[in-house]
C-alpha positions in Angstrom: 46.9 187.2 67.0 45.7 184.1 68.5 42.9 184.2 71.7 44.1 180.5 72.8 45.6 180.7 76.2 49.3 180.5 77.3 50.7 178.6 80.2 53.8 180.1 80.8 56.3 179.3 83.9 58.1 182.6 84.8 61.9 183.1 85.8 61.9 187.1 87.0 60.3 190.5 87.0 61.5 193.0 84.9 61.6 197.1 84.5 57.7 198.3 83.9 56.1 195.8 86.8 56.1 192.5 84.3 56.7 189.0 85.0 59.2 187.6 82.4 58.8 184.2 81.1 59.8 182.1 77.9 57.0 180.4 74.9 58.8 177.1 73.9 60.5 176.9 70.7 58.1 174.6 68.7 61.5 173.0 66.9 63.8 172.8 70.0 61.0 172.9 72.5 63.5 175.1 75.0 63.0 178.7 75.9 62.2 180.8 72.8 60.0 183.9 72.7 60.1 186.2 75.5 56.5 186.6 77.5 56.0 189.3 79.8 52.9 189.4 81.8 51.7 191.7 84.7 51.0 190.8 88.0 52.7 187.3 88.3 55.6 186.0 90.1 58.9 184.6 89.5 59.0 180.7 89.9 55.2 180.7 88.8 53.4 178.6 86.2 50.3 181.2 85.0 47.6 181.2 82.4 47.6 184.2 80.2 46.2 185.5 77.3 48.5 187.2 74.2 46.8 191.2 73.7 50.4 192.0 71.7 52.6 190.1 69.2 55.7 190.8 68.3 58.5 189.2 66.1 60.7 188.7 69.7 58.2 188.8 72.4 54.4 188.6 73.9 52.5 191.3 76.0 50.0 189.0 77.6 47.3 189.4 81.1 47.7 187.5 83.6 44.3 185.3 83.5 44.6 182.9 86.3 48.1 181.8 88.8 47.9 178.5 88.2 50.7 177.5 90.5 51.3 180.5 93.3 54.9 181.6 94.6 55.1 180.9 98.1 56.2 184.9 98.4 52.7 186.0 97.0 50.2 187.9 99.0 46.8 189.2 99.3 46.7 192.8 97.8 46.0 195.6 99.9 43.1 197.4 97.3 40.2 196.0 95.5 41.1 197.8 92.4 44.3 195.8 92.5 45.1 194.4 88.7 42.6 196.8 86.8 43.9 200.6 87.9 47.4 201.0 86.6 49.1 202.4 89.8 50.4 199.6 91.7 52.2 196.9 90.3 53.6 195.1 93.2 50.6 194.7 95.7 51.2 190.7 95.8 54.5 190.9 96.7 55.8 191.9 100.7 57.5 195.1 100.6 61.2 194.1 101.5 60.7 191.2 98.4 59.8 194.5 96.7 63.0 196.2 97.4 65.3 193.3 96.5 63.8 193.0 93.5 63.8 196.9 92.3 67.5 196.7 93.4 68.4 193.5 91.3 66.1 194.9 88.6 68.1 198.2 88.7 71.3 196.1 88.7 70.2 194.7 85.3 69.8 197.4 83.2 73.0 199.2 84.0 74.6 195.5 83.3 72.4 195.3 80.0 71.9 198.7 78.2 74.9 200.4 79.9 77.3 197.2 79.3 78.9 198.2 83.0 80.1 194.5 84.8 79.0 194.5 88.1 77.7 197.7 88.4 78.5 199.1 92.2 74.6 199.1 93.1 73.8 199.0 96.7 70.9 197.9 98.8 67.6 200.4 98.1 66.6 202.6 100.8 63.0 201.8 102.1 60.4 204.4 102.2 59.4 204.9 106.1 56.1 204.2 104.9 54.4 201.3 102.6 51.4 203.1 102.4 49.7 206.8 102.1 52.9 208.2 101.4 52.5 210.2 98.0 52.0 214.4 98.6 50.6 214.1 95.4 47.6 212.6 93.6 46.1 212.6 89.7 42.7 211.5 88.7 40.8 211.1 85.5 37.4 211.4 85.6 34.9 209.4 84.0 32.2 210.4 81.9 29.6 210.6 85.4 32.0 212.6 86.6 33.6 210.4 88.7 37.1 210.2 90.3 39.3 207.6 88.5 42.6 205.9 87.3 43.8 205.3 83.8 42.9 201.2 83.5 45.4 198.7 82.5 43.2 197.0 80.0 42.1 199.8 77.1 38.2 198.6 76.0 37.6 195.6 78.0 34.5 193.9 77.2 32.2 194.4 80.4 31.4 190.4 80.2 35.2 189.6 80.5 36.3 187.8 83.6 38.9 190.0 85.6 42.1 187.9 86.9 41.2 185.9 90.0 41.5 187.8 92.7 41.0 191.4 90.9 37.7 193.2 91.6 35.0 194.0 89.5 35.4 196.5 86.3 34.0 199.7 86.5 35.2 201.6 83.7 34.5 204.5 80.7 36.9 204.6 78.2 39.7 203.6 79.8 39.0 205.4 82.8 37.9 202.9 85.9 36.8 204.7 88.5 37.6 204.3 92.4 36.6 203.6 95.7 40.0 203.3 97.6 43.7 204.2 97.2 45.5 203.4 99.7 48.8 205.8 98.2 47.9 209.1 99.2 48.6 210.8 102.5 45.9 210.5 105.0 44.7 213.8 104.6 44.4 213.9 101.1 42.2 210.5 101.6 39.8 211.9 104.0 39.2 214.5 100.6 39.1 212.9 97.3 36.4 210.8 98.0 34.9 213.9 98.8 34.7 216.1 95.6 32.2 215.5 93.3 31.9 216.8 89.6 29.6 217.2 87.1 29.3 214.6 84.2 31.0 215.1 80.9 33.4 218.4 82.2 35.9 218.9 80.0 39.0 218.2 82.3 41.7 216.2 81.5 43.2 216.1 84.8 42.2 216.5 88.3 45.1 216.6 91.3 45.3 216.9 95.1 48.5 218.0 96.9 49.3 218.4 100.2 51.7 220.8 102.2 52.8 221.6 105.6 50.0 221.5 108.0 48.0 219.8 105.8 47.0 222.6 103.3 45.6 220.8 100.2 45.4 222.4 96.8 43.0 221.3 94.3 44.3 221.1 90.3 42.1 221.4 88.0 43.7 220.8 84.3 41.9 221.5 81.3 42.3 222.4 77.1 39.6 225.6 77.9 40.8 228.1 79.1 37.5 229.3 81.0 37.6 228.0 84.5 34.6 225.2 85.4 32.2 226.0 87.5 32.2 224.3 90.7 30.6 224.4 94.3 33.4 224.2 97.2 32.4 223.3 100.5 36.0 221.4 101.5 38.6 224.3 102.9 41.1 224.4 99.6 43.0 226.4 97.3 41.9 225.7 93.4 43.9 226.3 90.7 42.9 226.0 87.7 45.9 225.0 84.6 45.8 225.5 80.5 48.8 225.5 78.8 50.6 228.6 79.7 48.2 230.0 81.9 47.1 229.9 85.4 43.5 231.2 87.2 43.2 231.1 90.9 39.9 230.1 91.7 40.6 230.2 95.5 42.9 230.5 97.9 46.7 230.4 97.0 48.8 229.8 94.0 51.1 227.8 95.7 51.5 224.8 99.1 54.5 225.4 101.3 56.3 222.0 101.4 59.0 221.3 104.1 61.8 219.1 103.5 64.1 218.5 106.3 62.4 221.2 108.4 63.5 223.7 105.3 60.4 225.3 104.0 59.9 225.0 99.8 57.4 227.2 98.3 55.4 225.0 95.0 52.8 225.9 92.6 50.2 224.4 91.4 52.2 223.8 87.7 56.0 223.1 89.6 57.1 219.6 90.0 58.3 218.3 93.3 58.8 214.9 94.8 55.5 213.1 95.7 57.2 211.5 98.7 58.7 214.3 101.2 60.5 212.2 103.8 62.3 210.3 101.1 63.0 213.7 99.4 64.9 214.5 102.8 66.4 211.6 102.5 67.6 211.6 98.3 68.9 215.3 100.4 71.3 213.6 102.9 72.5 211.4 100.8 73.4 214.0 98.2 75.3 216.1 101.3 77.2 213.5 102.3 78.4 212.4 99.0 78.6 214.9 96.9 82.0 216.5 98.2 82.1 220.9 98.3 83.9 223.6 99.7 83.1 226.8 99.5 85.6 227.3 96.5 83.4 225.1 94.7 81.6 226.2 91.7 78.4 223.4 91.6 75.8 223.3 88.8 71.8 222.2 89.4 71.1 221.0 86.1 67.3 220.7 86.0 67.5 222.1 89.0 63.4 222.3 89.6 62.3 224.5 92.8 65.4 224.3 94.2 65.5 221.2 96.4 68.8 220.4 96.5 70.2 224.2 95.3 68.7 225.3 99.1 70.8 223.0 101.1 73.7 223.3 98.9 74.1 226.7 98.3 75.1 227.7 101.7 77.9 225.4 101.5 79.4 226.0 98.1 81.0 229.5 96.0 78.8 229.8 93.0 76.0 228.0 92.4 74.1 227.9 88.5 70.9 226.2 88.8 69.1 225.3 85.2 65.6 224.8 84.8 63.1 224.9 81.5 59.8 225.2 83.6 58.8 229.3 84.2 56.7 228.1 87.2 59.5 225.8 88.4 61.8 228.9 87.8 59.6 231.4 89.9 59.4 229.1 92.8 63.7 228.2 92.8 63.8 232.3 92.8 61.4 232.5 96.1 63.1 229.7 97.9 66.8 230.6 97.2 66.5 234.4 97.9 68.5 234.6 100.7 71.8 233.4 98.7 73.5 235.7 96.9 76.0 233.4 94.9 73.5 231.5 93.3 72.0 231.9 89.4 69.6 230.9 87.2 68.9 230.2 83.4 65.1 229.4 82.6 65.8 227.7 79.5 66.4 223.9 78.4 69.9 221.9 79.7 70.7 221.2 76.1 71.1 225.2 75.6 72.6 226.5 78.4 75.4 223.8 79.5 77.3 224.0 75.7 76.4 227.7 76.0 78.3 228.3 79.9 81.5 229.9 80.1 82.1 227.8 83.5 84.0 225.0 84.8 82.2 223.5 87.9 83.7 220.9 90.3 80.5 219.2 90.9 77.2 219.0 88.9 73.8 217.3 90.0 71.8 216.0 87.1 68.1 215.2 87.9 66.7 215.0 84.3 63.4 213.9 83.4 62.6 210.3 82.6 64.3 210.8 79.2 67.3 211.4 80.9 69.8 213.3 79.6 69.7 215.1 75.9 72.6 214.0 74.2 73.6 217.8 73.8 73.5 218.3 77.4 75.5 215.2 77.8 78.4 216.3 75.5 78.6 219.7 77.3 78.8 218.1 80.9 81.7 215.9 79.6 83.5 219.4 78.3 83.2 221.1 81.1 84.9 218.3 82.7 83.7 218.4 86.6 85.5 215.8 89.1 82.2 214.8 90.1 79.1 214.3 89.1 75.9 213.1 91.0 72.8 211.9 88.5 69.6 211.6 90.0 67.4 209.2 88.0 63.6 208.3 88.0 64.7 205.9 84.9 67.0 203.1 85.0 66.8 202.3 81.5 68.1 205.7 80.2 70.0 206.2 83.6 72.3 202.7 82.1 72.5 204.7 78.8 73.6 207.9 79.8 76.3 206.3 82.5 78.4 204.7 79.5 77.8 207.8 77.9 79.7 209.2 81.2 82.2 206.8 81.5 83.3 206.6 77.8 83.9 210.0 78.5 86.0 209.3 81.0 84.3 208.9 84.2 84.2 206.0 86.7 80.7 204.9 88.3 81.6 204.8 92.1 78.4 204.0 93.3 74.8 203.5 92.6 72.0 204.1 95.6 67.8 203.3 95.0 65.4 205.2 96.7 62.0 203.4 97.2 60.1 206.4 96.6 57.1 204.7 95.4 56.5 201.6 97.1 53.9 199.2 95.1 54.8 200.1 92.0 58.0 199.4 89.5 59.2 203.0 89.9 63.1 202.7 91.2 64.7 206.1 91.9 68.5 206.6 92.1 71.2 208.8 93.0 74.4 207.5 91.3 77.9 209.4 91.5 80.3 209.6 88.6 84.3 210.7 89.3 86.4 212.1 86.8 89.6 209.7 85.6 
């Protein structure tokens, strides 16, 4: 792998936060080998240097922006082009949003072969910044509070990107002095806590509930708690695989979503940002038709965010879920119903295993999206509608012609912006049956 520099021109920004351009064809000289390279702009001419070939394409980092779109901006935080969480810094937020929606627009067109796929325009998060209820650090070998860097081993003479700030790093780990993603009360903490060097934690996490209770993660292989000195007012749980300790306070935050109250432990997922979560909600209500004769299904149904403001408006409802911590919380916040159930197990072996024909089914699956399994079982049981919550485009465009070879028609596709700044796109897309 050659260390010369490219000069590449690029034509669009793709799924993952890259800038797609083309390497000349040395026999044609037009467009041959794809190049995709971080932090640059459509309509750009960069300089960037190759870290990863391939027989089709070049990974590459963006070393200088040689000629500058007339959309780019100054980024927000120093660490801006080192720390992997924010992809989209340079760009103004509603330039984000068109370009999440036409990126989400590609890969159902691409890897789900649908023609003109019935996307609409992406609903903005009420907030650019400090939105996420939900932080994760690394810590570096001091000790220190960090994110995961973009470039693994960087030599500590190298020259970041202009514009970028200066490397501070261990392993891969670069550690912090700003974010500018959390919620303002979990900023006034992180930069708070301090840790020993060389604990043996491979994850440390902040989340925030309703009237600003914060919990503390702590997430390690031992399964003997660390020892730590707490002067900041928090509950501190501490995770291994399978187990739990409480180190103080509570076990779980109380998270309120539409003025609905959700209980959430330390080891349950829930969305990171709660007004759009009340949004993904609304949207769901109003188009995700029910009557009280119908029978709905929650697959990966989680703590029970959308099972709580369905369930009072629907017959039966079967919520799925895999995680036990998930499942404990969905039990505590759907108590009062009496026509809802539960199976703690994976999708792929309760849907073939479900003696049930629902009207409507919400799919919210992982980033993998769908098991094929679970997939084949949805289309057997037939429902007239389906709504599929993705965090994944790409296996959200393989799972819909998995749908609608099955016999469903894609009647619309909405994108959440609940991560502003970075590439994430989320979705809620509805499926009707013939």
């Amino acid at each position: 792998m050659t260390s010369d520099l490219l000069t590449v021109k690029l034509e669009k920004l793709v799924y993952g936060g890259d800038a797609l351009g083309r390497l000349p064809d040395p026999l044609t000289g037009a467009g041959g080998r794809a190049v995709f390279v971080p932090f640059g702009l459509p309509g750009e001419t960069v300089s960037a240097r190759a870290i990863e070939e391939k027989r089709g394409h070049v990974r590459a980092e963006l070393v200088e922006v040689l000629e500058p779109s007339p959309a780019r901006i100054s980024p927000k935080c120093k660490h801006f082009g080192i720390c992997g969480g924010c992809h989209y810094q340079h760009l103004p937020y509603q330039a984000q949003l068109q370009a999440k929606t036409e990126i989400l627009r590609d890969q159902l067109a691409r890897i789900g072969k649908i023609e003109n796929p019935p996307v609409k325009p992406m609903i903005s998060s009420s907030h650019e910044w400090n939105y996420r209820n939900h932080i994760q650090f690394h810590l570096t070998h001091e000790g220190k509070l960090g994110y995961v860097s973009l470039t693994p081993n960087p030599s500590p003479r190298e020259a970041p990107p202009k514009g970028v700030g200066k490397r501070a790093r261990s392993e891969g780990i670069i550690s912090i002095t700003e974010c500018h993603l959390p919620e303002a009360p979990l900023n006034e903490v992180w930069p708070r806590l301090e840790f020993d060097p060389g604990l043996e934690l491979e994850r440390v996490s902040l989340r925030l509930g309703a009237g600003d209770e914060t919990m503390l993660v702590l997430e390690s292989g031992n399964p003997e708690p660390p020892e730590l000195e707490l002067e900041a007012d928090l509950s501190v749980v501490h995770l291994t695989e399978g187990d739990m300790v409480v180190m103080a306070g509570d076990k779980d935050l109380v998270v309120s979503v539409n003025d609905r109250p959700f209980h959430v432990s330390a080891a349950s997922f829930f969305q990171v940002n709660t007004g759009m979560a009340g949004e993904m909600v609304e949207h769901l209500l109003d188009n995700l038709p029910v009557t009280q004769d119908t029978t709905l299904l929650d697959v990966y149904c989680g703590v029970g965010l959308f099972s709580a403001f369905f369930a009072p408006r629907v017959g039966r409802l079967i919520g799925i879920e895999s995680s036990p911590s998930a499942c404990e919380d969905f039990t505590a916040n759907l108590a009062e119903f009496e026509n809802v159930e539960l199976y703690e197990a994976p999708a792929e072996a309760v849907l073939p295993a479900l003696d049930v024909t629902p009207e409507a089914v919400i799919v919210d699956p992982p980033r993998a999206g769908l098991e094929k399994r679970a997939a084949e079982a949805l289309l057997a049981q037939g429902p007239e509608r389906i709504a599929y919550v993705s965090c994944d485009p790409s296996t959200l465009g393989r799972d819909a012609a998995r749908l609608i070879a099955g016999g469903y028609r894609l009647t619309q596709v909405t994108p959440f912006d609940l991560f502003p700044q970075t590439y994430s796109i989320e979705s809620i897309s509805i499926l009707e049956k013939g």
